[in-house]
N, C-alpha and C positions, 0 to 999 in steps of 0.2 A: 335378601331384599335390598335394592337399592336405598341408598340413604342419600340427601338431597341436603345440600351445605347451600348457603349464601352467603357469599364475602365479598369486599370490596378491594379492589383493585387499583393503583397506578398505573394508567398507558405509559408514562412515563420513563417511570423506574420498577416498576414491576413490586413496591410495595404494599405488604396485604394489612387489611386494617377491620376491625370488625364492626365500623359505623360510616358514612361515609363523612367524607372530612373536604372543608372548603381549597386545605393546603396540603398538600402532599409532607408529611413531617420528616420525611429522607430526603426528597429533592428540590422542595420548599416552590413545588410546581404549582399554580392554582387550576382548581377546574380542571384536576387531569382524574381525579377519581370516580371511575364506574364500576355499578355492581353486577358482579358477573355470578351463575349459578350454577357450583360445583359439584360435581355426583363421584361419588366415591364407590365404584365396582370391584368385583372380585377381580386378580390379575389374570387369573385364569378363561377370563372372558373376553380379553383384547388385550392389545400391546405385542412385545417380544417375547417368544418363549423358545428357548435355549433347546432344540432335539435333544439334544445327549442329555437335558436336564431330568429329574426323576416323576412323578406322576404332580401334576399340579404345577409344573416350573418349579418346586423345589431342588433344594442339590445342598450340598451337605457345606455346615455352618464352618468360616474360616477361624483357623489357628494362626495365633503370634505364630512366626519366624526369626530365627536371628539373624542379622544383616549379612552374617558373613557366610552363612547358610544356603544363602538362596541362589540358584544358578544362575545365570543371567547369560543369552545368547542373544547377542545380538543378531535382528532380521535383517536379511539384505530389502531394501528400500525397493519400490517399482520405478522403475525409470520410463518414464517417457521420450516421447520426439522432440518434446516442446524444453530447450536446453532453461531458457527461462524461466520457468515453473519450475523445474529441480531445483537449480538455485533456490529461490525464494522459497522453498519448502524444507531446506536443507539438506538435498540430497536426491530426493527423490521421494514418489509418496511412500508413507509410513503404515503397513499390512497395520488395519482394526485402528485407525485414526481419524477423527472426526473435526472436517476441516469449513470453515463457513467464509464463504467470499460475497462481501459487500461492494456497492458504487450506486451513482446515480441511476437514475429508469435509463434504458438505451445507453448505456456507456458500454457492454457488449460482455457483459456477466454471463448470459447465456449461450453466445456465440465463441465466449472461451472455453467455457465445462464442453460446450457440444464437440469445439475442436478436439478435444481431448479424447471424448470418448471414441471420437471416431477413428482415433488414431492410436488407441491401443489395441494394437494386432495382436492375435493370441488371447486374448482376455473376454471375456465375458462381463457386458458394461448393462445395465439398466439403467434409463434416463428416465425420471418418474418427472413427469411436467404436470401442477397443477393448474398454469396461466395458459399453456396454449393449446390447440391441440396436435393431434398426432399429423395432420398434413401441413400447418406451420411448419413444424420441426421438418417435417422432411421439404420444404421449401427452403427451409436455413441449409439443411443437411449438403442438399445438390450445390448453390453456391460456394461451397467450403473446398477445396483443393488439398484434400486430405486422404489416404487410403482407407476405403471402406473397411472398418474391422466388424467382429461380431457384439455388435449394438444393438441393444434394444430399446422400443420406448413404449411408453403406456403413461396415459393421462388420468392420473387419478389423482386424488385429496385426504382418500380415507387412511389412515396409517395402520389400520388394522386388515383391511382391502393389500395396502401395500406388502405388508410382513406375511400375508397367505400365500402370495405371487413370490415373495422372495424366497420362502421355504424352501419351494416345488424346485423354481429357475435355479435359484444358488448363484448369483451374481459374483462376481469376481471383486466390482467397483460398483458402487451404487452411488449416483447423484440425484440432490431431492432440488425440485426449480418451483418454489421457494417454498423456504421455512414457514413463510408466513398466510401461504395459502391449505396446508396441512391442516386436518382436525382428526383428533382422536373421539372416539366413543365414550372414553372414560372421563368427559371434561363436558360439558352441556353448552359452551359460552362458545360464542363464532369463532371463526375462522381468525387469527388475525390478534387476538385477543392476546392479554398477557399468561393467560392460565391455559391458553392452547398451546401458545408458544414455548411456554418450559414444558410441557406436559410430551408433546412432539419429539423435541430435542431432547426430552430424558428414554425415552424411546428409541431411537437414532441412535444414542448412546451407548444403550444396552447391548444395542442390535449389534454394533460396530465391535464395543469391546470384548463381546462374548463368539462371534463368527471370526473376526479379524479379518472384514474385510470393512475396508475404507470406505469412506461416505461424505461427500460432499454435499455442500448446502449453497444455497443461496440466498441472501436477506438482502430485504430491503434497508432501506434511509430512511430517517426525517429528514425535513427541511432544515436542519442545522445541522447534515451532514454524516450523524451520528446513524448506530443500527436499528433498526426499530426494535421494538418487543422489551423486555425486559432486560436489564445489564446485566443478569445473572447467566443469561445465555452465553456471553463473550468467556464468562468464567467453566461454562461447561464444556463447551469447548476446545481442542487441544492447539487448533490454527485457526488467526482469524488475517484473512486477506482482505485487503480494500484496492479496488480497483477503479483507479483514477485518470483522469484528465479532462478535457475540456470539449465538447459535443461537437464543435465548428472545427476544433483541428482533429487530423489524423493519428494522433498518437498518444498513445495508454501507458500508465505507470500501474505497475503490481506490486503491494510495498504489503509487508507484513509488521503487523500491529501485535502479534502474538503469538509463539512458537515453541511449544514442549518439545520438540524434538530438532530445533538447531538454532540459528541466531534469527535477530530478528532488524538485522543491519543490513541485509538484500533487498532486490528489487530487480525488477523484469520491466523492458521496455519491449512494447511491442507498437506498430503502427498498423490501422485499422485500414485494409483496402476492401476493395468489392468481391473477393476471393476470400476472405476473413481475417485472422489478423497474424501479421507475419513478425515474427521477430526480430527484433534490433540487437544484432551483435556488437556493432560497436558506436554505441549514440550518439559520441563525443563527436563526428561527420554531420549528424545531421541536426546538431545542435549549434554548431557555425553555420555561417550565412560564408556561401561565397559572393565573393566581391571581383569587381573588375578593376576598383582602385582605391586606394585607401580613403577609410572617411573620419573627420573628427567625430570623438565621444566613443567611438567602439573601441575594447579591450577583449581581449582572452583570459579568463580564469581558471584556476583549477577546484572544482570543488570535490567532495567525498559524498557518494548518497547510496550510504551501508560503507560495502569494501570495496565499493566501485569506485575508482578516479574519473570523473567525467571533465571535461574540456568545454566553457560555456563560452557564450561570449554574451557579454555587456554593452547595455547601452546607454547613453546620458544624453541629456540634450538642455544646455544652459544659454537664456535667454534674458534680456531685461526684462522685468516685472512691469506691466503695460497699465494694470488696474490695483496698483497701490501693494495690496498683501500680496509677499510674494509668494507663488505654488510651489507645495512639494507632492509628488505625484510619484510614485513609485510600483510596477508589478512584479510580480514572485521576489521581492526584498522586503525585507522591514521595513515601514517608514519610521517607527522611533531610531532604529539601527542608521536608516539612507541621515536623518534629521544631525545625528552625535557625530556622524561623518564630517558633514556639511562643516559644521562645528568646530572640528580640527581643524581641519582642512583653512578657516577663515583665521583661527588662534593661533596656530602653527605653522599655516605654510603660508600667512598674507594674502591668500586669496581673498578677492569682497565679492562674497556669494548672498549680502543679507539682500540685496535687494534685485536678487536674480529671480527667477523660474527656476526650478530643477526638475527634471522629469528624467525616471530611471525604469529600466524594463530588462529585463531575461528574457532572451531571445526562447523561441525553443516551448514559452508552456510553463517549465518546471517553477518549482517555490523554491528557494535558495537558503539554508537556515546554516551553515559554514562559514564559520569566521575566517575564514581563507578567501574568502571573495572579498572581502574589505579590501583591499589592496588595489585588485582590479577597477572595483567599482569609484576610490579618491580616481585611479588613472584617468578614468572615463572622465568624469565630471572635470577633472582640469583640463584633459583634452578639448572636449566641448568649451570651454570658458576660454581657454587659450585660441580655439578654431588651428589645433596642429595635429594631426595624426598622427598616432601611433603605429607603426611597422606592422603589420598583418600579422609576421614572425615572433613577436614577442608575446609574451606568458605571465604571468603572476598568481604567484601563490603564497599569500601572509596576506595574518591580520594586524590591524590600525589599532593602538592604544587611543588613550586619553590625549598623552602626551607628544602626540605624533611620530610615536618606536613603531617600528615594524618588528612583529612579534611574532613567534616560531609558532608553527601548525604541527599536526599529527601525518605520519606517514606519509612524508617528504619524497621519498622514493618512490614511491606510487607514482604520486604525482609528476615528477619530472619523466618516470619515463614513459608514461602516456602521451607528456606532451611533447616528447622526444618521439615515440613513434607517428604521431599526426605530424611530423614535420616541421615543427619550433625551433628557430632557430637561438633563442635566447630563452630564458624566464627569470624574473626576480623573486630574489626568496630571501627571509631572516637571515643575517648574519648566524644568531642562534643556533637555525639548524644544519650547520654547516658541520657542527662538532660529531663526531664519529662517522661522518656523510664523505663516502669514497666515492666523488666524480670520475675517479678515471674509465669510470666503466659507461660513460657519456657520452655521448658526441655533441649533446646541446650545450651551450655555452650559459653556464650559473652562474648569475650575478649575486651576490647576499649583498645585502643592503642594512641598515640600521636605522636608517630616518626616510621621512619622507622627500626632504630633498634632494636626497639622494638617488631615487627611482627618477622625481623629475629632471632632474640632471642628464639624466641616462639616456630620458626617451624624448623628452621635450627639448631640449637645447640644442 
Protein backbone atom coordinates (compact mmCIF):
# COMPACT_ATOMS: atom_id res chain seq x y z
CA UNK A 1 0.00 0.00 0.00
CA UNK A 2 1.01 3.27 -0.84
CA UNK A 3 2.25 5.59 1.89
CA UNK A 4 1.42 9.38 1.60
CA UNK A 5 4.50 11.80 3.11
CA UNK A 6 3.88 15.74 3.23
CA UNK A 7 6.86 17.94 3.19
CA UNK A 8 7.79 21.21 2.54
CA UNK A 9 9.87 22.29 -0.09
CA UNK A 10 12.19 25.33 -1.49
CA UNK A 11 11.39 26.51 -5.18
CA UNK A 12 14.42 27.85 -4.70
CA UNK A 13 17.00 25.67 -3.54
CA UNK A 14 15.22 22.71 -3.39
CA UNK A 15 15.55 22.52 0.62
CA UNK A 16 13.20 20.05 2.47
CA UNK A 17 11.95 21.12 5.83
CA UNK A 18 9.34 19.37 7.88
CA UNK A 19 7.20 22.69 8.81
CA UNK A 20 6.78 25.44 6.53
CA UNK A 21 9.15 28.21 7.39
CA UNK A 22 8.88 32.01 6.47
CA UNK A 23 12.73 31.86 5.26
CA UNK A 24 14.39 29.41 3.34
CA UNK A 25 17.35 28.60 6.11
CA UNK A 26 19.81 27.44 3.02
CA UNK A 27 19.22 30.14 0.78
CA UNK A 28 17.78 32.81 3.27
CA UNK A 29 14.90 33.15 0.23
CA UNK A 30 11.64 34.43 1.71
CA UNK A 31 8.34 33.06 0.67
CA UNK A 32 9.91 30.51 -1.47
CA UNK A 33 8.60 27.46 0.60
CA UNK A 34 5.67 25.25 -0.51
CA UNK A 35 4.10 22.13 0.64
CA UNK A 36 4.22 19.52 -1.76
CA UNK A 37 2.80 15.84 -1.20
CA UNK A 38 5.10 12.83 -1.48
CA UNK A 39 4.10 9.15 -2.29
CA UNK A 40 6.59 6.75 -1.66
CA UNK A 41 5.88 3.51 -4.18
CA UNK A 42 7.23 0.35 -4.86
CA UNK A 43 10.27 0.73 -7.58
CA UNK A 44 8.82 -1.91 -9.26
CA UNK A 45 5.74 -0.07 -10.29
CA UNK A 46 7.37 2.87 -12.22
CA UNK A 47 10.72 4.55 -13.11
CA UNK A 48 13.82 2.57 -14.84
CA UNK A 49 14.31 -1.03 -14.73
CA UNK A 50 17.54 -2.44 -15.93
CA UNK A 51 16.32 -5.79 -18.66
CA UNK A 52 19.29 -7.71 -17.75
CA UNK A 53 18.42 -6.69 -14.13
CA UNK A 54 17.02 -9.93 -11.97
CA UNK A 55 13.23 -10.20 -10.85
CA UNK A 56 12.01 -7.00 -9.29
CA UNK A 57 15.12 -4.63 -10.63
CA UNK A 58 17.28 -6.29 -8.22
CA UNK A 59 20.94 -7.29 -9.36
CA UNK A 60 23.43 -8.23 -7.17
CA UNK A 61 24.92 -6.04 -4.22
CA UNK A 62 28.49 -4.06 -5.19
CA UNK A 63 31.91 -5.11 -3.78
CA UNK A 64 35.09 -2.83 -2.84
CA UNK A 65 37.66 -3.00 -5.55
CA UNK A 66 41.16 -2.03 -5.41
CA UNK A 67 42.02 0.87 -7.63
CA UNK A 68 44.62 -0.78 -9.43
CA UNK A 69 42.21 -3.56 -9.98
CA UNK A 70 39.80 -2.33 -11.97
CA UNK A 71 40.11 -2.27 -15.84
CA UNK A 72 39.34 0.94 -17.29
CA UNK A 73 38.71 1.13 -21.39
CA UNK A 74 38.23 4.02 -22.45
CA UNK A 75 34.93 4.65 -24.94
CA UNK A 76 35.34 6.16 -28.09
CA UNK A 77 33.15 9.48 -27.74
CA UNK A 78 29.98 10.05 -30.58
CA UNK A 79 30.97 12.63 -32.85
CA UNK A 80 28.75 14.72 -34.44
CA UNK A 81 28.51 17.16 -37.52
CA UNK A 82 28.20 19.97 -35.31
CA UNK A 83 32.36 20.57 -34.76
CA UNK A 84 31.25 23.11 -31.97
CA UNK A 85 29.44 20.97 -29.63
CA UNK A 86 32.35 18.26 -29.70
CA UNK A 87 34.37 20.86 -28.54
CA UNK A 88 32.44 22.09 -25.81
CA UNK A 89 31.69 18.63 -24.73
CA UNK A 90 35.16 17.62 -24.74
CA UNK A 91 35.41 15.46 -27.51
CA UNK A 92 32.48 14.40 -28.42
CA UNK A 93 29.25 12.91 -26.66
CA UNK A 94 30.05 10.56 -23.89
CA UNK A 95 28.04 6.73 -24.49
CA UNK A 96 25.61 6.62 -20.86
CA UNK A 97 26.11 10.58 -19.99
CA UNK A 98 23.78 12.77 -18.85
CA UNK A 99 23.96 16.21 -20.26
CA UNK A 100 21.37 19.38 -19.26
CA UNK A 101 21.44 22.65 -21.57
CA UNK A 102 20.01 25.77 -20.19
CA UNK A 103 19.21 29.63 -21.74
CA UNK A 104 16.60 32.11 -22.02
CA UNK A 105 12.80 31.00 -23.46
CA UNK A 106 13.52 31.32 -27.46
CA UNK A 107 17.31 31.56 -27.33
CA UNK A 108 17.13 28.35 -29.57
CA UNK A 109 17.73 25.34 -26.83
CA UNK A 110 15.38 23.52 -28.88
CA UNK A 111 16.33 24.20 -32.35
CA UNK A 112 20.03 23.06 -31.24
CA UNK A 113 19.11 19.40 -29.65
CA UNK A 114 16.69 19.16 -32.72
CA UNK A 115 19.69 20.12 -35.02
CA UNK A 116 21.37 17.47 -33.69
CA UNK A 117 19.31 14.92 -33.60
CA UNK A 118 18.55 15.18 -37.16
CA UNK A 119 21.88 15.00 -37.94
CA UNK A 120 23.10 12.04 -36.51
CA UNK A 121 22.91 9.69 -39.49
CA UNK A 122 23.14 6.04 -38.43
CA UNK A 123 21.74 6.47 -34.88
CA UNK A 124 18.75 5.91 -33.69
CA UNK A 125 17.61 9.50 -31.88
CA UNK A 126 14.06 9.84 -29.75
CA UNK A 127 13.03 13.42 -29.23
CA UNK A 128 10.66 13.26 -26.23
CA UNK A 129 8.89 16.92 -26.27
CA UNK A 130 6.66 17.72 -23.43
CA UNK A 131 6.13 21.65 -24.63
CA UNK A 132 5.10 21.22 -28.03
CA UNK A 133 3.70 19.10 -30.14
CA UNK A 134 4.60 16.51 -32.73
CA UNK A 135 3.68 18.89 -35.98
CA UNK A 136 5.51 21.90 -34.19
CA UNK A 137 8.62 19.96 -34.20
CA UNK A 138 8.23 18.82 -37.66
CA UNK A 139 7.41 22.62 -38.62
CA UNK A 140 11.07 23.36 -36.89
CA UNK A 141 12.32 20.12 -38.43
CA UNK A 142 11.62 21.22 -42.31
CA UNK A 143 13.18 24.80 -41.71
CA UNK A 144 16.44 23.06 -40.50
CA UNK A 145 19.02 22.26 -43.54
CA UNK A 146 20.20 19.32 -42.06
CA UNK A 147 20.24 15.54 -43.41
CA UNK A 148 17.25 13.75 -42.37
CA UNK A 149 18.65 10.76 -40.14
CA UNK A 150 16.60 8.22 -38.17
CA UNK A 151 14.70 10.47 -35.74
CA UNK A 152 12.04 10.06 -33.80
CA UNK A 153 9.53 12.08 -31.67
CA UNK A 154 6.74 11.64 -29.29
CA UNK A 155 5.24 14.10 -27.01
CA UNK A 156 4.76 12.87 -23.81
CA UNK A 157 5.40 14.08 -19.82
CA UNK A 158 4.91 10.76 -18.11
CA UNK A 159 8.52 9.18 -17.47
CA UNK A 160 7.05 6.10 -16.82
CA UNK A 161 4.97 6.25 -20.42
CA UNK A 162 8.51 7.40 -21.56
CA UNK A 163 10.87 4.24 -20.16
CA UNK A 164 7.93 1.69 -21.66
CA UNK A 165 8.62 3.40 -25.34
CA UNK A 166 12.24 3.43 -24.66
CA UNK A 167 12.51 -0.40 -23.60
CA UNK A 168 10.68 -1.69 -26.88
CA UNK A 169 12.49 1.44 -29.30
CA UNK A 170 16.12 1.19 -27.75
CA UNK A 171 17.17 4.67 -28.55
CA UNK A 172 20.60 5.21 -29.38
CA UNK A 173 20.36 9.04 -28.08
CA UNK A 174 17.61 10.24 -26.02
CA UNK A 175 16.61 13.95 -25.60
CA UNK A 176 14.13 14.94 -22.92
CA UNK A 177 12.53 18.94 -24.01
CA UNK A 178 12.31 19.85 -20.84
CA UNK A 179 13.13 18.72 -17.55
CA UNK A 180 10.75 20.67 -16.02
CA UNK A 181 7.65 19.59 -17.86
CA UNK A 182 8.28 15.64 -16.82
CA UNK A 183 6.25 14.06 -13.96
CA UNK A 184 6.71 10.73 -12.60
CA UNK A 185 4.00 8.59 -10.74
CA UNK A 186 6.09 7.99 -7.94
CA UNK A 187 5.90 11.86 -6.80
CA UNK A 188 2.19 13.35 -6.48
CA UNK A 189 3.35 17.31 -6.62
CA UNK A 190 3.05 19.05 -10.25
CA UNK A 191 4.90 19.09 -13.02
CA UNK A 192 7.66 21.73 -12.54
CA UNK A 193 8.02 21.18 -8.86
CA UNK A 194 11.28 20.62 -6.87
CA UNK A 195 10.43 16.85 -5.90
CA UNK A 196 9.38 16.25 -9.55
CA UNK A 197 12.44 17.68 -10.64
CA UNK A 198 15.01 15.41 -8.78
CA UNK A 199 12.66 12.72 -8.81
CA UNK A 200 12.81 12.82 -12.97
CA UNK A 201 16.46 13.44 -13.22
CA UNK A 202 17.25 10.58 -10.86
CA UNK A 203 15.38 8.57 -13.33
CA UNK A 204 17.16 9.88 -16.41
CA UNK A 205 20.10 9.02 -14.44
CA UNK A 206 19.53 5.44 -13.85
CA UNK A 207 18.26 5.21 -17.24
CA UNK A 208 21.44 6.63 -18.87
CA UNK A 209 23.95 4.99 -16.50
CA UNK A 210 22.63 1.54 -16.60
CA UNK A 211 21.82 1.49 -20.80
CA UNK A 212 24.77 3.89 -21.75
CA UNK A 213 23.03 5.71 -23.86
CA UNK A 214 23.24 9.44 -23.54
CA UNK A 215 20.49 11.69 -22.77
CA UNK A 216 20.00 15.14 -22.99
CA UNK A 217 17.86 17.60 -21.07
CA UNK A 218 16.79 20.71 -21.32
CA UNK A 219 15.93 23.28 -18.28
CA UNK A 220 14.63 26.16 -18.05
CA UNK A 221 15.77 29.86 -16.04
CA UNK A 222 14.70 32.06 -13.59
CA UNK A 223 14.69 35.43 -13.97
CA UNK A 224 18.09 35.88 -12.44
CA UNK A 225 19.39 33.73 -14.93
CA UNK A 226 20.09 30.75 -13.03
CA UNK A 227 18.46 26.98 -13.73
CA UNK A 228 15.35 26.41 -12.41
CA UNK A 229 14.33 23.45 -9.90
CA UNK A 230 16.63 22.56 -7.47
CA UNK A 231 20.61 23.08 -7.27
CA UNK A 232 21.01 19.55 -6.51
CA UNK A 233 20.10 18.89 -10.06
CA UNK A 234 23.36 20.81 -11.74
CA UNK A 235 25.13 18.25 -9.10
CA UNK A 236 23.38 15.24 -10.64
CA UNK A 237 24.25 15.84 -13.58
CA UNK A 238 27.54 14.97 -15.42
CA UNK A 239 27.28 18.33 -18.16
CA UNK A 240 25.69 21.39 -17.57
CA UNK A 241 25.65 23.73 -20.85
CA UNK A 242 24.24 27.34 -20.95
CA UNK A 243 23.36 28.70 -23.91
CA UNK A 244 23.72 32.31 -24.43
CA UNK A 245 23.19 35.47 -26.02
CA UNK A 246 21.05 38.31 -26.73
CA UNK A 247 17.39 37.78 -28.70
CA UNK A 248 17.78 40.93 -31.16
CA UNK A 249 21.18 39.76 -32.47
CA UNK A 250 22.16 36.68 -34.37
CA UNK A 251 24.52 34.96 -32.65
CA UNK A 252 24.80 32.25 -29.68
CA UNK A 253 27.49 31.44 -27.10
CA UNK A 254 27.55 27.50 -25.76
CA UNK A 255 29.92 27.92 -22.72
CA UNK A 256 30.05 24.92 -20.36
CA UNK A 257 29.46 25.59 -16.58
CA UNK A 258 30.25 21.76 -15.83
CA UNK A 259 32.11 18.82 -17.29
CA UNK A 260 33.14 15.19 -15.81
CA UNK A 261 34.32 14.37 -18.85
CA UNK A 262 36.76 17.19 -20.32
CA UNK A 263 37.52 20.94 -19.55
CA UNK A 264 35.23 23.39 -18.89
CA UNK A 265 37.20 26.32 -20.76
CA UNK A 266 35.44 25.91 -24.29
CA UNK A 267 32.72 27.28 -25.94
CA UNK A 268 30.80 27.12 -29.29
CA UNK A 269 29.74 30.09 -31.30
CA UNK A 270 27.22 29.68 -33.53
CA UNK A 271 24.86 32.38 -35.36
CA UNK A 272 21.12 31.94 -35.66
CA UNK A 273 19.68 32.19 -39.41
CA UNK A 274 16.23 31.27 -40.71
CA UNK A 275 17.80 27.86 -41.94
CA UNK A 276 18.91 27.19 -38.13
CA UNK A 277 21.96 27.80 -36.57
CA UNK A 278 25.22 27.57 -38.46
CA UNK A 279 28.37 27.55 -37.02
CA UNK A 280 31.18 30.14 -36.45
CA UNK A 281 34.57 28.70 -37.26
CA UNK A 282 36.26 31.62 -36.83
CA UNK A 283 34.48 34.47 -34.68
CA UNK A 284 37.43 36.67 -34.44
CA UNK A 285 35.88 38.18 -38.53
CA UNK A 286 32.86 38.65 -37.24
CA UNK A 287 33.53 40.24 -34.19
CA UNK A 288 35.37 43.32 -35.99
CA UNK A 289 33.43 45.76 -37.73
CA UNK A 290 34.84 46.58 -41.13
CA UNK A 291 35.50 50.07 -41.68
CA UNK A 292 36.02 52.17 -44.69
CA UNK A 293 38.36 54.45 -42.64
CA UNK A 294 39.78 54.69 -39.60
CA UNK A 295 37.79 56.21 -36.59
CA UNK A 296 38.89 57.63 -33.07
CA UNK A 297 38.21 55.32 -29.79
CA UNK A 298 38.14 51.94 -31.72
CA UNK A 299 41.08 49.35 -30.71
CA UNK A 300 41.67 45.54 -31.46
CA UNK A 301 42.04 43.31 -28.56
CA UNK A 302 43.10 39.86 -27.93
CA UNK A 303 41.12 38.12 -25.48
CA UNK A 304 40.90 34.26 -24.20
CA UNK A 305 37.17 32.61 -23.83
CA UNK A 306 38.34 28.82 -22.71
CA UNK A 307 41.43 27.98 -25.16
CA UNK A 308 40.05 30.04 -27.85
CA UNK A 309 42.09 33.40 -28.76
CA UNK A 310 39.45 35.67 -30.18
CA UNK A 311 40.23 39.16 -31.82
CA UNK A 312 37.61 41.92 -30.45
CA UNK A 313 37.38 45.21 -31.04
CA UNK A 314 36.69 48.03 -28.57
CA UNK A 315 35.05 50.95 -28.37
CA UNK A 316 35.26 54.39 -26.32
CA UNK A 317 33.60 57.44 -26.80
CA UNK A 318 34.98 60.50 -24.49
CA UNK A 319 32.98 63.64 -24.27
CA UNK A 320 32.63 66.67 -21.80
CA UNK A 321 30.31 66.15 -19.11
CA UNK A 322 27.25 68.48 -20.24
CA UNK A 323 25.17 67.83 -16.75
CA UNK A 324 27.59 68.09 -13.99
CA UNK A 325 28.43 64.22 -12.72
CA UNK A 326 30.29 62.78 -15.24
CA UNK A 327 29.01 59.08 -16.90
CA UNK A 328 30.63 56.04 -16.89
CA UNK A 329 28.65 53.66 -19.00
CA UNK A 330 30.28 50.56 -19.96
CA UNK A 331 28.75 47.00 -22.05
CA UNK A 332 30.18 43.48 -21.77
CA UNK A 333 33.29 45.30 -19.52
CA UNK A 334 33.41 45.90 -15.88
CA UNK A 335 32.44 49.12 -14.77
CA UNK A 336 34.38 48.96 -11.35
CA UNK A 337 37.39 47.40 -13.86
CA UNK A 338 36.34 50.49 -16.97
CA UNK A 339 36.20 53.11 -13.45
CA UNK A 340 40.30 51.75 -11.85
CA UNK A 341 41.27 52.15 -15.57
CA UNK A 342 39.89 55.65 -15.99
CA UNK A 343 42.02 56.10 -12.75
CA UNK A 344 45.37 55.20 -14.03
CA UNK A 345 45.01 56.52 -16.97
CA UNK A 346 44.34 60.24 -15.15
CA UNK A 347 47.38 59.38 -12.13
CA UNK A 348 49.68 58.05 -14.49
CA UNK A 349 49.34 59.02 -17.91
CA UNK A 350 47.98 62.96 -17.20
CA UNK A 351 45.14 62.49 -18.84
CA UNK A 352 41.83 64.69 -17.30
CA UNK A 353 39.11 62.36 -17.67
CA UNK A 354 37.36 63.44 -14.18
CA UNK A 355 35.21 65.69 -15.85
CA UNK A 356 34.55 63.73 -19.08
CA UNK A 357 31.73 61.15 -20.30
CA UNK A 358 33.11 57.86 -20.73
CA UNK A 359 31.17 55.33 -22.58
CA UNK A 360 32.75 51.93 -23.44
CA UNK A 361 31.16 48.81 -25.46
CA UNK A 362 32.28 45.38 -26.96
CA UNK A 363 31.56 45.16 -30.18
CA UNK A 364 30.08 41.80 -31.07
CA UNK A 365 27.46 40.81 -27.81
CA UNK A 366 30.11 39.14 -25.82
CA UNK A 367 31.12 40.04 -21.79
CA UNK A 368 34.84 40.37 -21.68
CA UNK A 369 36.21 39.09 -18.08
CA UNK A 370 40.28 39.03 -19.50
CA UNK A 371 42.70 41.22 -18.19
CA UNK A 372 44.20 41.24 -21.50
CA UNK A 373 41.79 43.64 -22.87
CA UNK A 374 42.88 46.30 -20.26
CA UNK A 375 45.29 47.55 -22.67
CA UNK A 376 43.09 47.76 -25.60
CA UNK A 377 40.48 49.31 -23.72
CA UNK A 378 43.19 52.65 -21.81
CA UNK A 379 44.02 52.72 -26.17
CA UNK A 380 40.47 53.43 -26.86
CA UNK A 381 39.60 55.78 -24.25
CA UNK A 382 42.87 58.07 -25.13
CA UNK A 383 42.17 57.67 -28.63
CA UNK A 384 38.57 59.09 -28.15
CA UNK A 385 39.92 61.99 -25.70
CA UNK A 386 42.97 62.68 -27.98
CA UNK A 387 40.16 62.55 -31.41
CA UNK A 388 43.43 60.35 -33.12
CA UNK A 389 43.13 57.07 -34.54
CA UNK A 390 44.53 54.26 -34.19
CA UNK A 391 45.80 52.12 -37.44
CA UNK A 392 43.08 49.36 -38.06
CA UNK A 393 46.58 47.03 -38.14
CA UNK A 394 47.36 47.31 -34.72
CA UNK A 395 46.55 44.79 -31.62
CA UNK A 396 47.01 44.66 -28.09
CA UNK A 397 47.25 42.23 -25.64
CA UNK A 398 48.35 43.08 -21.74
CA UNK A 399 46.96 44.11 -18.67
CA UNK A 400 47.05 47.76 -16.87
CA UNK A 401 48.50 47.68 -13.18
CA UNK A 402 47.77 50.00 -10.58
CA UNK A 403 50.78 51.70 -11.29
CA UNK A 404 50.50 52.09 -15.04
CA UNK A 405 53.13 48.63 -16.03
CA UNK A 406 51.93 46.88 -18.52
CA UNK A 407 51.74 43.47 -17.16
CA UNK A 408 52.32 39.87 -18.94
CA UNK A 409 49.08 37.65 -19.95
CA UNK A 410 48.74 33.99 -20.21
CA UNK A 411 49.28 32.25 -23.57
CA UNK A 412 51.01 34.85 -25.61
CA UNK A 413 51.28 32.85 -28.52
CA UNK A 414 47.93 32.11 -29.11
CA UNK A 415 47.33 35.32 -29.17
CA UNK A 416 49.77 36.80 -31.49
CA UNK A 417 49.19 34.21 -33.89
CA UNK A 418 45.52 34.69 -34.29
CA UNK A 419 46.19 38.07 -34.64
CA UNK A 420 48.96 37.26 -37.09
CA UNK A 421 46.46 35.23 -39.10
CA UNK A 422 43.54 37.92 -39.40
CA UNK A 423 46.07 40.13 -40.74
CA UNK A 424 47.86 42.55 -38.00
CA UNK A 425 50.21 44.21 -38.85
CA UNK A 426 51.67 45.13 -35.28
CA UNK A 427 50.41 44.13 -31.64
CA UNK A 428 51.71 45.52 -28.33
CA UNK A 429 52.49 43.23 -25.59
CA UNK A 430 54.36 43.07 -21.93
CA UNK A 431 57.86 43.37 -22.15
CA UNK A 432 57.43 40.44 -19.61
CA UNK A 433 56.28 38.06 -21.89
CA UNK A 434 58.87 38.35 -24.22
CA UNK A 435 61.15 35.97 -22.03
CA UNK A 436 61.22 32.35 -23.61
CA UNK A 437 58.86 34.01 -26.53
CA UNK A 438 60.52 33.02 -30.08
CA UNK A 439 59.15 35.60 -32.62
CA UNK A 440 61.03 34.49 -35.39
CA UNK A 441 58.31 32.32 -36.27
CA UNK A 442 56.20 35.77 -37.02
CA UNK A 443 55.67 37.73 -39.61
CA UNK A 444 53.66 40.30 -37.36
CA UNK A 445 55.69 42.92 -36.01
CA UNK A 446 55.88 42.62 -31.67
CA UNK A 447 56.20 45.45 -29.90
CA UNK A 448 56.62 44.67 -25.80
CA UNK A 449 56.19 47.56 -23.98
CA UNK A 450 56.56 48.32 -20.07
CA UNK A 451 54.50 51.59 -19.49
CA UNK A 452 51.77 53.11 -20.71
CA UNK A 453 53.56 55.76 -22.44
CA UNK A 454 55.08 53.82 -24.06
CA UNK A 455 52.07 52.21 -26.26
CA UNK A 456 51.05 55.87 -26.49
CA UNK A 457 54.06 56.95 -28.08
CA UNK A 458 53.77 54.20 -30.60
CA UNK A 459 50.33 54.84 -31.75
CA UNK A 460 49.29 58.28 -30.92
CA UNK A 461 52.38 60.44 -31.73
Amino acid sequence: MAKFKTSYFCQNCGHQSAKWLGRCPACGEWNTIVEEVVQKDEPEKGGWRNPSAGPGGTKVAAKPKALHAINYEEQPRIQTVDAELNRVLGGGIVPGSLVLIGGEPGIGKSTLLLQIALSLTGMRVLYVSGEESEQQIKMRAERLVVPQSDCHVMTETSTQNIFRVVEHFEPEVLIIDSIQTMQSSLVESGAGSVSQVRECTTELMKYAKESGVPVFMIGHITKEGSLAGPKVLEHMVDTVLTFEGDRHTTYRILRTTKNRFGSTDELGIYEMLGTGLRQVTNPSEILISQRDEALSGVTIGSMLEGNRPLMIETQALVSIATYGTPQRSSTGFDAKRLNMLLAVLEKRGGFRLGQQDVFLNIAGGLRVEDPAIDLAVCAAVVSSYEDIAIPPSVAFAAEVGLGGEVRAVSRIESRIAEAEKLGFKQIFISKFNMKGLDTRGFTINVKPVSRLDEVFQGVLM
